[in-house]
C-alpha positions as CSV (number, residue, x, y, z in Angstrom):
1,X,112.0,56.3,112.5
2,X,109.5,56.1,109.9
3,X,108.2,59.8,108.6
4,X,105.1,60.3,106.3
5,X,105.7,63.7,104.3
6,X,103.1,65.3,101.6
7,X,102.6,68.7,100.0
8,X,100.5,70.8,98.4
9,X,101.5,72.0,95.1
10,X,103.0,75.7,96.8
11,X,105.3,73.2,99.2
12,X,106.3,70.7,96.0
13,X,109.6,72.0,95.5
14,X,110.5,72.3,98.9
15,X,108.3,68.9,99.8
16,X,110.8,66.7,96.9
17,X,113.9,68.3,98.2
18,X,112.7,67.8,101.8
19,X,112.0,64.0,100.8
20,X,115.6,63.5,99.1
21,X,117.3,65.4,102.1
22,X,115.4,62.2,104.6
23,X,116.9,59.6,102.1
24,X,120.2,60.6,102.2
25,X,120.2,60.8,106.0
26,X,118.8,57.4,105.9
27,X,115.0,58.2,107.4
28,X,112.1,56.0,105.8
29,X,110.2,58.6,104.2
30,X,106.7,57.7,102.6
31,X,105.7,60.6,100.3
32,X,101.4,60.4,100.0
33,X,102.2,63.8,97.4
34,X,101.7,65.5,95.4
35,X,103.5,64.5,92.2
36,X,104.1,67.7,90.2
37,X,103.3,71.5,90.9
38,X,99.6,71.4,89.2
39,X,96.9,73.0,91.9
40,X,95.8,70.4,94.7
41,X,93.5,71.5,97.3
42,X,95.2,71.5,100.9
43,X,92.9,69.6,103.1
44,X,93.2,66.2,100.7
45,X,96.6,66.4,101.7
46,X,96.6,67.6,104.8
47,X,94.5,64.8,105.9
48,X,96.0,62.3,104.5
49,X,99.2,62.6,105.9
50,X,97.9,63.9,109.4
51,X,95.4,60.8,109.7
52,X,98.6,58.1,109.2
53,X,99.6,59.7,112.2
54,X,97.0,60.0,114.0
55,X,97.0,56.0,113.8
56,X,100.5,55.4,114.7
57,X,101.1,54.4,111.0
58,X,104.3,56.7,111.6
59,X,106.3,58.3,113.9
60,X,106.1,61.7,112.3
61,X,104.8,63.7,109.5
62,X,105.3,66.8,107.5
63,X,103.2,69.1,105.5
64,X,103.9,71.7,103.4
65,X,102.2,74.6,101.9
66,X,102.4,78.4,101.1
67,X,102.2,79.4,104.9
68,X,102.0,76.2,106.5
69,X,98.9,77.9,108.1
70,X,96.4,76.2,106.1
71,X,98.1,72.6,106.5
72,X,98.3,73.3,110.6
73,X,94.6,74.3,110.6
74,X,93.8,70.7,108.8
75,X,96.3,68.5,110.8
76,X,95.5,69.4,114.3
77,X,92.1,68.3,113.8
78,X,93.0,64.7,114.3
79,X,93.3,63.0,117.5
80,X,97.2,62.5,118.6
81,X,98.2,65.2,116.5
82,X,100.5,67.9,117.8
83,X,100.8,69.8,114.3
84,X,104.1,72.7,114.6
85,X,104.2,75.6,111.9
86,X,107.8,76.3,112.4
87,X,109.9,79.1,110.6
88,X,113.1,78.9,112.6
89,X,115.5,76.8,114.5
90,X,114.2,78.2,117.7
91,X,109.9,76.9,117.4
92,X,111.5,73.8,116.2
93,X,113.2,72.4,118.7
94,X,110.6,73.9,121.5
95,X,107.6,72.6,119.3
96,X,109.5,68.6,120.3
97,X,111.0,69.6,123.8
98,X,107.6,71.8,125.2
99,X,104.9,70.2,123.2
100,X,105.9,66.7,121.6
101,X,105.2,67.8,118.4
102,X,104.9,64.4,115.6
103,X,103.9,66.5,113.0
104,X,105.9,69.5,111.2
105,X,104.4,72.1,109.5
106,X,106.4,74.2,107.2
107,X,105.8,77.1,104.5
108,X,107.4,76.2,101.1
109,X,106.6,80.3,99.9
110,X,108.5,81.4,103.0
111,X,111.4,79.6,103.9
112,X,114.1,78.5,101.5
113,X,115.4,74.8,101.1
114,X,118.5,75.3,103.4
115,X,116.8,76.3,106.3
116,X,113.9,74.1,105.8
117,X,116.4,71.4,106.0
118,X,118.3,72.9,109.1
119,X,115.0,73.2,111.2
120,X,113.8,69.5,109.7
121,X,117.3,68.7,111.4
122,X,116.5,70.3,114.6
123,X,113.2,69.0,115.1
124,X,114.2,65.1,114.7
125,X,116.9,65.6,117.0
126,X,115.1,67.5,119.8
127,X,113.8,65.5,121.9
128,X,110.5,65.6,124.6
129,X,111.7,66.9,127.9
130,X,108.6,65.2,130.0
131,X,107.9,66.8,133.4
132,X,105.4,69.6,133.6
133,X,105.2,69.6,129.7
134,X,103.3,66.4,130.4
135,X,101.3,67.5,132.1
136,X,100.3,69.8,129.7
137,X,99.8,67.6,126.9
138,X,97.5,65.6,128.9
139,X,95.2,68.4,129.7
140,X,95.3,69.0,125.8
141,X,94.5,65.5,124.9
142,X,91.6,65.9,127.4
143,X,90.2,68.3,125.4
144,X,90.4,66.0,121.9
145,X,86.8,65.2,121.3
146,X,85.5,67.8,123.2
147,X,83.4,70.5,120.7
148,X,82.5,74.1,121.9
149,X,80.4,76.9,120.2
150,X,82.9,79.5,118.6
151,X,80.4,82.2,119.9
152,X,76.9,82.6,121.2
153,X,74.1,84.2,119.0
């Protein structure tokens, strides 16, 4: 399995310890940043790591920021990608069995490194349970593409 990982600078800490964590459970980890803790903004991130995805570059990605709200936001606007915020073990493993998810979302102000690692753990080993969660997932790639107004004036 090949993962691509990046952070912003909130998520650095947690993004480098994260990365190390990968190595020693011998995962191919390609970190696209950042390199220290000076402010980035999100979205340069965020897309980088979410469009290697998007093209099958990798099997999985992860992103990290304060809340992981504003990574989500900017990785789930690419094709293919099924972006999870997940603060527990429980959204984890749904976010791969319900919903496929290849990309994980976490929030480096929020949750602490050991269970950041525990749900990282939980959502590489959960696999997708297929059946009428495809189905789903194709309706939701159906609507990739597809661009409605937020509201009427």
């Amino acid at each position: 399995m090949k993962i691509v990982i990046g952070s912003d600078h909130a998520g650095f800490e947690l993004k480098e310890d994260l990365r190390d964590y990968l190595g020693q459970q011998k995962v191919e980890v390609v970190d696209l940043g950042v390199r220290d803790p000076s402010p980035v903004d999100y979205p340069d991130i965020g897309a980088s790591v979410a469009e290697k995805v998007s093209r099958g570059e990798f099997d999985r990605g992860i992103l990290i920021c304060g809340t992981g709200i504003g990574m989500s936001i900017v990785a789930n606007r690419f094709p293919g990608v099924r972006a999870a915020l997940c603060h527990e073990l429980y959204t984890a493993r749904i976010s791969r069995e319900h919903n496929d998810a290849n990309l994980l979302v976490l929030a480096g102000r929020l949750i602490g490194k050991e269970l950041a690692r525990e749900i990282l753990r939980v959502w590489l080993g959960s696999q997708f349970q297929g059946g009428r969660h495809q189905r789903r997932l194709q309706k939701i790639q159906s609507l990739e593409g597809k661009t409605r107004p937020f509201h009427e004036k």
